[in-house]
C-alpha positions in Angstrom: -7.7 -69.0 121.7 -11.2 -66.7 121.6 -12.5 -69.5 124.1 -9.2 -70.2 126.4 -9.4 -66.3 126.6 -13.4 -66.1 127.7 -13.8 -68.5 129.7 -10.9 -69.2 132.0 -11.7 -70.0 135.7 -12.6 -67.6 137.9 -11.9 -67.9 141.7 -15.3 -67.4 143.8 -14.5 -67.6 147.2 -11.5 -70.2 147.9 -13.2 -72.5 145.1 -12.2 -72.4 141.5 -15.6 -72.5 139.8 -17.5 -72.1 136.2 -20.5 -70.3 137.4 -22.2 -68.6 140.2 -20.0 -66.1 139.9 -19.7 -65.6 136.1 -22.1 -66.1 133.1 -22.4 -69.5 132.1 -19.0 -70.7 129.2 -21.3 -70.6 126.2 -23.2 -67.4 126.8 -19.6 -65.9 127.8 -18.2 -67.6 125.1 -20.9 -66.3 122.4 -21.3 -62.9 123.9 -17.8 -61.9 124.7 -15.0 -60.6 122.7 -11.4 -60.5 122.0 -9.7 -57.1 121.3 -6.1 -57.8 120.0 -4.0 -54.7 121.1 0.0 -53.3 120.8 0.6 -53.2 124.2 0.1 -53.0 128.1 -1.7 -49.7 130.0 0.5 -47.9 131.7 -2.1 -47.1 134.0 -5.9 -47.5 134.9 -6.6 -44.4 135.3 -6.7 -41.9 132.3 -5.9 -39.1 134.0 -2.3 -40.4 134.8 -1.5 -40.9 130.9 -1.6 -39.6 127.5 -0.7 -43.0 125.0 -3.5 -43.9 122.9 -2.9 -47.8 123.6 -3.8 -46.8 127.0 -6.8 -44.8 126.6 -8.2 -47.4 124.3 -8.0 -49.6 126.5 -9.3 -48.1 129.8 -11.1 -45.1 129.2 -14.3 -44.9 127.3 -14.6 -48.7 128.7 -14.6 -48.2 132.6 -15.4 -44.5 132.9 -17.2 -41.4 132.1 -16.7 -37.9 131.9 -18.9 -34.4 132.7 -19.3 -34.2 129.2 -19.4 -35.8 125.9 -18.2 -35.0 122.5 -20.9 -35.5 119.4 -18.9 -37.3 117.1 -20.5 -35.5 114.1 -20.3 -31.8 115.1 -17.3 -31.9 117.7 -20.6 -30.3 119.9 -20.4 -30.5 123.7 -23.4 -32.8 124.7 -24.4 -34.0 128.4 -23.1 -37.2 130.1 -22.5 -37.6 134.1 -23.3 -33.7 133.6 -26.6 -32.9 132.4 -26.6 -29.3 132.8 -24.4 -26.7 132.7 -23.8 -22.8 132.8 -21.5 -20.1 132.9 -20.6 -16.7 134.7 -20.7 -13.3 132.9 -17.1 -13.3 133.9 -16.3 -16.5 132.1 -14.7 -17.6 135.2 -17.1 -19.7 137.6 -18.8 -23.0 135.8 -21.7 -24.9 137.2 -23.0 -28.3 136.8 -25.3 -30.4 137.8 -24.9 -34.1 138.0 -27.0 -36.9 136.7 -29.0 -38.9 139.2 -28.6 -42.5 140.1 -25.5 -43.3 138.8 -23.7 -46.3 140.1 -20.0 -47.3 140.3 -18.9 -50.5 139.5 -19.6 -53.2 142.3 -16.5 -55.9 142.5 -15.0 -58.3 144.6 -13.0 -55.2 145.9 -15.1 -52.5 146.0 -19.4 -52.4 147.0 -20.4 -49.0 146.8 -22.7 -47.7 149.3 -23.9 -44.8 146.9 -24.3 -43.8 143.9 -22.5 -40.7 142.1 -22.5 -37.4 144.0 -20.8 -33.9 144.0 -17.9 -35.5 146.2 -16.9 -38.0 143.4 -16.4 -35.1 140.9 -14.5 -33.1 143.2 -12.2 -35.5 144.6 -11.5 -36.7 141.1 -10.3 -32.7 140.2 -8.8 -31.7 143.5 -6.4 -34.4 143.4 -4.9 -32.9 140.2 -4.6 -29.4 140.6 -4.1 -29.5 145.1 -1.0 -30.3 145.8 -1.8 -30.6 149.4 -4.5 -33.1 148.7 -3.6 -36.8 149.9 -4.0 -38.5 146.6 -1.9 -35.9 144.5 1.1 -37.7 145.1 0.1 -41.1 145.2 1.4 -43.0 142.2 3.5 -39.9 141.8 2.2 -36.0 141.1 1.9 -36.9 137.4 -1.2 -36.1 135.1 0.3 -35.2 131.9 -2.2 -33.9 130.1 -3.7 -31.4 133.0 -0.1 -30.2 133.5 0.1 -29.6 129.7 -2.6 -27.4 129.8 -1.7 -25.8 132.9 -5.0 -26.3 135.1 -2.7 -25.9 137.6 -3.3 -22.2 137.9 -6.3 -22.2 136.0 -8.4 -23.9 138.7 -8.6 -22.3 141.5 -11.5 -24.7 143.8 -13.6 -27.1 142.9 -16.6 -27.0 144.8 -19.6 -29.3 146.3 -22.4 -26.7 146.5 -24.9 -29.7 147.3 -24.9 -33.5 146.2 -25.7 -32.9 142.5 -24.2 -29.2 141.7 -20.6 -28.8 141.1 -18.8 -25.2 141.1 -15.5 -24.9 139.4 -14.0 -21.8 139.8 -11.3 -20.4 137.7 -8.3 -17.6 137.6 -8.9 -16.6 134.4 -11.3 -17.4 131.4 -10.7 -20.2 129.5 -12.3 -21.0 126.1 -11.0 -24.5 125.8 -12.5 -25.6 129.5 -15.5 -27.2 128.7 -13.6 -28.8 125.8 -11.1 -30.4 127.8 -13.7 -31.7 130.6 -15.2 -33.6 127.6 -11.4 -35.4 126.9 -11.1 -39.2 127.6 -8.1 -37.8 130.3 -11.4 -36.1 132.7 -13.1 -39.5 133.6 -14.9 -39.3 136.9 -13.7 -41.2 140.0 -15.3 -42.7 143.0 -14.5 -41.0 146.2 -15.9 -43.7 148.1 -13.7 -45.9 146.6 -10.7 -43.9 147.6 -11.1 -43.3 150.8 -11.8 -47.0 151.3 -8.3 -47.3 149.9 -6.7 -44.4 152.4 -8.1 -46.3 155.4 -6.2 -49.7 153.8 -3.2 -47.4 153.6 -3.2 -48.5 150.1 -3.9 -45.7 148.0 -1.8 -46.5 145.2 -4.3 -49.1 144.1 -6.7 -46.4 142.8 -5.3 -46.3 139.6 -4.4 -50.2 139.4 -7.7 -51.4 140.5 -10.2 -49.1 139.1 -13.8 -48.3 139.7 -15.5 -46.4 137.5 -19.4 -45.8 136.2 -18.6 -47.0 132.7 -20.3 -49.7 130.6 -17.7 -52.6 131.5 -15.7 -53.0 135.0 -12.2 -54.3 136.0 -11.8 -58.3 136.7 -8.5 -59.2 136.0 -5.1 -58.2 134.3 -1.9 -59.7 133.8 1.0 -57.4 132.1 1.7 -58.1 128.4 -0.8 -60.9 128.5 -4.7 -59.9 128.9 -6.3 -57.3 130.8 -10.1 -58.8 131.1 -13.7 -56.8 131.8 -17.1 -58.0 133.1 -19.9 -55.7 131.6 -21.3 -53.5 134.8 -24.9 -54.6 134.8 -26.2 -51.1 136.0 -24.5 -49.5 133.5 -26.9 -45.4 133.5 -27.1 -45.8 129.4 -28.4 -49.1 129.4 -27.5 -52.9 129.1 -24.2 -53.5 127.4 -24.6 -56.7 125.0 -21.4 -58.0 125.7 -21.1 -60.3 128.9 -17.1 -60.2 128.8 -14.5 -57.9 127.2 -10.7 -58.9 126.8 -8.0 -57.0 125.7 -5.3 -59.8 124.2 -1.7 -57.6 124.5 0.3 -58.6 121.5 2.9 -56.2 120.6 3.6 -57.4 117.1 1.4 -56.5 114.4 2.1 -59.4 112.2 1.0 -61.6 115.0 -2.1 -59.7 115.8 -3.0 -59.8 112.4 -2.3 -63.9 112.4 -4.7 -63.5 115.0 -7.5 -61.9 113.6 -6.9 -64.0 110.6 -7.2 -67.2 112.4 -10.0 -66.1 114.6 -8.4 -65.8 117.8 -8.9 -62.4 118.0 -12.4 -60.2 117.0 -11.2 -56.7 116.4 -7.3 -55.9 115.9 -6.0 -52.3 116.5 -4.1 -50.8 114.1 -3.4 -53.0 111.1 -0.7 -51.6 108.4 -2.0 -49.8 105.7 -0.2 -52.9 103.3 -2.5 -55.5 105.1 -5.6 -53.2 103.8 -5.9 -54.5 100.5 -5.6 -58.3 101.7 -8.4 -58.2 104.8 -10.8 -56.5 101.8 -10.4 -59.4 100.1 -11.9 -62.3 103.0 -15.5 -62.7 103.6 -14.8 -63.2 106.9 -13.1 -59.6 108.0 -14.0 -56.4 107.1 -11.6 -52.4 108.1 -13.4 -49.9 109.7 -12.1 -46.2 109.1 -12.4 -42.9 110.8 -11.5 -39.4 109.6 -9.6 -38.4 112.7 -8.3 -35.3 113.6 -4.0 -36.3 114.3 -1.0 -35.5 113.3 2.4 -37.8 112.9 5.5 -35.5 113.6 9.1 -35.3 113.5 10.0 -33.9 116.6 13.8 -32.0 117.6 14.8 -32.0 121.1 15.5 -28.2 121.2 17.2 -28.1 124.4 20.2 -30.3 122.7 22.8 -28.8 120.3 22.5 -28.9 117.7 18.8 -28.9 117.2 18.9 -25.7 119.7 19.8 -23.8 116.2 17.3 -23.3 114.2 19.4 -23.6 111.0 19.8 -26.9 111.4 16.3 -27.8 112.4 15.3 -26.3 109.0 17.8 -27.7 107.2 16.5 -31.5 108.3 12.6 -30.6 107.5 14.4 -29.7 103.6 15.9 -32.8 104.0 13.1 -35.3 104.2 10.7 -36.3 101.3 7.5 -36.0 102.6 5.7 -37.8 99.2 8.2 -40.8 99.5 7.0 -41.4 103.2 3.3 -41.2 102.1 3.8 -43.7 99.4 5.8 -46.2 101.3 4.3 -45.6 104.8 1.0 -44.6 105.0 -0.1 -46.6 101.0 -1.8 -43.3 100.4 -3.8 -43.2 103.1 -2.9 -40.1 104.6 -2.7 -36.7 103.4 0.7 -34.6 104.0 0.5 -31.9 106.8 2.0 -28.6 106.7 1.2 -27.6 110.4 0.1 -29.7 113.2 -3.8 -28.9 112.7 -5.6 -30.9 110.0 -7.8 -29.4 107.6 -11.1 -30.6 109.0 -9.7 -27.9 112.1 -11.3 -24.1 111.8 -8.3 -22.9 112.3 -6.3 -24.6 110.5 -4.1 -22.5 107.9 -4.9 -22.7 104.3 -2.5 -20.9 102.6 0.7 -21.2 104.8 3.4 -22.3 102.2 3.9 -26.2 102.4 7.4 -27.3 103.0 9.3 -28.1 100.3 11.7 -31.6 99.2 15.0 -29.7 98.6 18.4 -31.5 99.7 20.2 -28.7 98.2 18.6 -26.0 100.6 19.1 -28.2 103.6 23.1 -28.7 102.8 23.0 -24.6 102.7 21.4 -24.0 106.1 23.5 -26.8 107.5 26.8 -24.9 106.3 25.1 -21.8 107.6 25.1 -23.3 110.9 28.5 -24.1 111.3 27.9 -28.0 110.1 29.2 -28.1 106.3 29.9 -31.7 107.0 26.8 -32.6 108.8 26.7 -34.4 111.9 25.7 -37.7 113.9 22.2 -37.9 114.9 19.4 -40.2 116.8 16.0 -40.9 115.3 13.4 -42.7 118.0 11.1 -44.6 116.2 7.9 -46.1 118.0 7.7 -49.9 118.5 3.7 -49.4 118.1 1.5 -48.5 115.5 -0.7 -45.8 115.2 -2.9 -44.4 113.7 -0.9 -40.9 113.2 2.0 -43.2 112.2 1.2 -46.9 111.2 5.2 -48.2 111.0 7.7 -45.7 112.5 10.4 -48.0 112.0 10.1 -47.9 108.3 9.7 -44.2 108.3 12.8 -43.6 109.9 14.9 -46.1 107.2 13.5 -43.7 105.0 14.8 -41.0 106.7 18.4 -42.4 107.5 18.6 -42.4 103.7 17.7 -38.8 103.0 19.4 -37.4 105.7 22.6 -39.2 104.6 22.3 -37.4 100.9 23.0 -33.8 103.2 25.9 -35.6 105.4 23.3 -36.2 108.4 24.2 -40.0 109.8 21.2 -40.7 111.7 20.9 -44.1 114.0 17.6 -45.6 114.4 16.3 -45.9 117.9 13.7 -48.2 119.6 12.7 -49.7 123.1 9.5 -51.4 124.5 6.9 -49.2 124.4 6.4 -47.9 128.2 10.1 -48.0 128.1 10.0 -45.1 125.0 7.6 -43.2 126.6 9.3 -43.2 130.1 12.8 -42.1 128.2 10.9 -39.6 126.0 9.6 -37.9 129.3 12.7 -37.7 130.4 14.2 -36.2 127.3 16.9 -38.8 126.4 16.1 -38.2 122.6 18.3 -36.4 119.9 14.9 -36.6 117.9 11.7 -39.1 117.2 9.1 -40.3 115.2 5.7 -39.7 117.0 2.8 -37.7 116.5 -0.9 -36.9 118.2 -4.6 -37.6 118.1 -7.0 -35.3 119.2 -8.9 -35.4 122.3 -11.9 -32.8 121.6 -12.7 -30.2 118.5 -10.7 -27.3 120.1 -7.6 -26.5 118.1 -6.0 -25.6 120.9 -5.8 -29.6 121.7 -3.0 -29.5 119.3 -1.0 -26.8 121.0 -0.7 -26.5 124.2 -0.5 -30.3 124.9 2.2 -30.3 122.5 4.5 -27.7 122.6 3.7 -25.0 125.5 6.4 -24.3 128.2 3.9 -26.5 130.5 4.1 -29.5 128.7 7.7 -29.0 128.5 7.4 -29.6 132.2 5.2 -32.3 132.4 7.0 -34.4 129.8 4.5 -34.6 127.0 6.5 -31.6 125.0 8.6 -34.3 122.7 10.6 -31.4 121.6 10.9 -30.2 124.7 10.9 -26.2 123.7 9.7 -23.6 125.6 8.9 -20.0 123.8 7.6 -17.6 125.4 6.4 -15.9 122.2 4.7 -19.0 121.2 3.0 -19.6 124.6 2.0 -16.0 125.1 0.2 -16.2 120.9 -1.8 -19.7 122.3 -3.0 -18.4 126.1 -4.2 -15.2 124.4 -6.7 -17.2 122.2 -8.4 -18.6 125.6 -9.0 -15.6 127.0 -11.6 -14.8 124.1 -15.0 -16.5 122.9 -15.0 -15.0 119.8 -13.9 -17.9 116.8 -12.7 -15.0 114.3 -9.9 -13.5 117.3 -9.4 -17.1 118.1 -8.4 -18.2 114.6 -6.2 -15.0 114.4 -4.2 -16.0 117.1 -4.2 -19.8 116.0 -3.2 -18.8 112.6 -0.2 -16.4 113.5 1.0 -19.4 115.7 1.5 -21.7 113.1 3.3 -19.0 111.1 5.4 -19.1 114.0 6.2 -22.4 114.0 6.9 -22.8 110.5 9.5 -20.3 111.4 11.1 -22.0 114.8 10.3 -25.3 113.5 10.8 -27.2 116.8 8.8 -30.4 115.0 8.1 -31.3 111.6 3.9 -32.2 110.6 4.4 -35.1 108.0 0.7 -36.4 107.9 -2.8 -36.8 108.7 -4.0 -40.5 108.4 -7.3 -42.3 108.8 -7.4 -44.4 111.7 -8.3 -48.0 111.2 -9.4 -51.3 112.8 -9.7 -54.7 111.3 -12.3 -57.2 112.9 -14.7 -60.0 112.0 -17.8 -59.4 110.4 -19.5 -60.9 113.4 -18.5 -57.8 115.6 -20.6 -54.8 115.4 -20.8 -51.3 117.4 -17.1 -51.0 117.8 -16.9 -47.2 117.9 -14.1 -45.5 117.1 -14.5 -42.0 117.9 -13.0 -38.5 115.9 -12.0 -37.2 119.6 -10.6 -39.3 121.7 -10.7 -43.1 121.9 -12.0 -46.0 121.1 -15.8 -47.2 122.8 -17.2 -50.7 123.0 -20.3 -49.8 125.0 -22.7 -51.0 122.2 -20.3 -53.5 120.2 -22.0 -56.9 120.1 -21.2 -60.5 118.4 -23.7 -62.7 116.2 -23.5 -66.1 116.0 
């Protein structure tokens, strides 16, 4: 399957050929590799999407960003940006751009240039004008921008020559650099779309792409393959791999069948159970990440009855966090308290944990008008991730202990683009989901999730919007200083351990399984995964 998938003809002109226009089969063969993953993008452009099977799959593989995150330290570090600086005001940012950059040259796209000032503001006017002539095209949606409400944050975004960029801003904002350094800012070619205006095809910007990262778009077929050439210009050097395929197979016990079998090289998110038994094989080998995430139980607040807060309380008494650990996550995870983790500066050490206690729950239920409980939905993702590695069983697990307090919850599922599409739209009672984080700024965790903003833009699963909370989270940008951040941060998730719109439940590892013949498969604390230096030995 490796080979069917690496070498399949390629049209070059009107002739189906073998070479001329791509490596020679055994060099492709031997030098490219087979990532097995859950499920189709929902885009090619990052900026468009917030689902991890996504950004895996596109971002840190055909783009870049301003800015890069160290891995180690969470520290800001150069990348299409090589300098940068800031007003006394805190409102007016400057960069200047690396030199000879190129964009990806493909059978639909030969750039005449390389990266300039225009690329980066194109690619940041089009979220945040509503006037401008891509904004719309595909539909005004950028999730995660809308979430954190650069809307009214950036004001312009300015060419001052062909290598210095000038962002001006409303207000300060301490999470800005931060969140130009997320897999969602990745830098796109101007040329490229205004090429595409003249076509009157401007939708294909985000289904063709053209980037400046290490691999560029050839081919993809939904719920099949999506397939990458490396880009031989690549700014940070050659890129060992000749060909990258991403092998969509929804089912885990298939992917793993896969790996096992050698049809795939690396596999995404295999089930802590399957841990023990790929440790066992000479052959394959886990890789493992402390990663900042969270997997949450989230209420739709705008529904009754999880508008009462009674009754949201009563179901976080309800569940049994430690059985959910054991049978979910094999003790790979550590039980959350409040959406930060504890690697997080601000995360909150000695907020009270929340306690197993059925008895409790059937009190506050009674309290809230519901001595006989109610009917209920629980979503539960048909992927794995690494936040929550098998949703479905979760939620059997929480059928049961909701049933002990008279809850009768019905277990939900769809295809995943499907889920997310009907989660944005707030067709959910509840559901099983959770978050990774993006950068080292706690404020990753709240805004995206649970400000009045992303309430708009769809990525607030519990869809609440308080003021109260919003107004706790906006006043810890406004300040540099990490001890009146942490204060803010710290009352907020007091806050929400008192509203209790969502319920934390863990922070897990995130792992990959692959052959022991793959190497320099990065998976990254912030953001996603990288395959810019992965190689394969014969």
């Amino acid at each position: 399957m490796i080979k069917a998938l690496l070498s399949l003809m390629v049209p070059c002109g009107s002739v189906l050929i073998l070479s001329a226009c791509q490596p020679d089969i055994p060099e492709t063969i031997q030098q490219g590799m087979v990532y097995c993953s859950e499920g189709s993008p929902e885009s090619f452009n990052p900026q468009r999407v917030t689902s991890g099977t996504t950004i895996d799959a596109i971002s840190q593989q055909l783009y870049d960003r301003l800015l890069d995150i160290d891995p180690a330290s969470g520290e800001l570090l150069p990348a299409l940006a090589t300098q940068w600086r800031l007003s006394e005001d805190g409102k007016t940012y400057w960069f200047t751009l690396r030199p000879d950059v190129q964009f990806h040259h493909t059978a639909f796209f030969s750039p005449g240039r390389t990266l300039n000032a225009k690329d980066v503001t194109f690619t940041f006017n089009r979220i945040t004008r509503t006037d401008h002539p891509y904004h719309a095209a595909g539909g005004a949606i950028y999730p995660y921008f809308q979430s954190v409400d650069w809307g009214s944050l950036v004001k312009a975004v300015v060419a001052e020559n062909s290598n210095t960029v000038r962002f001006e801003l409303s207000r300060p904002d301490s999470s800005f650099l931060s969140n130009l350094a997320t897999d969602f800012a990745a830098i796109l070619s101007a040329e490229y779309a205004e090429q595409l205006l003249q076509q009157n095809q401007p939708e294909l910007l985000d289904q063709r792409p053209i980037g400046t990262g290490p691999f560029f778009f050839k081919e993809y077929k939904k719920n099949q393959f999506i397939r990458y050439y490396r880009h031989p210009e690549y700014w940070r050097g050659k890129v060992e791999l000749t060909q990258l395929v991403f092998d969509l197979v929804p089912d885990n016990a298939k992917r793993m069948a896969k790996l096992l079998t050698h049809e795939c090289d690396v596999v995404a998110y295999p089930r802590n159970a399957e841990l023990k038994l790929i440790a066992e094989r000479p052959d394959v080998e886990v890789q493992s990440q402390i990663s900042m995430n969270v997997g949450f139980w989230a209420f739709n607040t705008q529904k009754p009855p999880f508008d009462n807060v009674l009754v949201r309380k009563a179901l976080a008494y309800a569940i049994n966090k430690d059985a959910i650990l054991d049978a979910v996550y094999f003790g790979y995870a550590d039980k959350a308290k409040t959406l930060l983790p504890p690697t997080s500066w601000a995360f909150y050490h000695d907020l009270p944990e929340q306690e197993y206690n059925p008895l409790k729950a059937k009190e506050l239920l009674a309290q809230a008008g519901y001595p006989n409980g109610f009917s209920m939905d629980i979503w539960a993702m048909p992927v794995q991730r690494l936040y929550n590695p098998n949703a479905l069983k979760m939620a059997e697990l929480m059928q049961a202990d909701l049933a002990k307090i008279g809850v009768k919850a019905s277990i939900v599922s769809f295809e995943w683009n499907s889920f997310r599409r009907k989660l944005s739209e707030f067709e959910h009672d509840s559901v099983l989901i959770g978050w990774a984080a993006d950068n080292a700024d706690p404020d990753n965790f709240f805004r995206p999730l649970l400000s009045c903003s992303a309430a708009e833009s769809g990525s607030n699963r519990a869809n609440w919007c308080d003021p109260n909370f919003d107004t706790l989270i906006n006043q810890a940008l406004l300040t540099a200083d990490i001890k009146q951040r942490r204060s803010f941060y710290l009352t907020a998730q007091l806050y929400l351990d008192e509203q209790m719109p969502l319920v934390s439940i863990a922070h897990s590892k995130r792992f990959q399984a692959k052959s022991v013949k793959i190497t320099g498969v990065t998976i990254n604390p912030y953001g996603g995964i990288s395959m810019a230096a992965a190689r394969k030995s014969l």
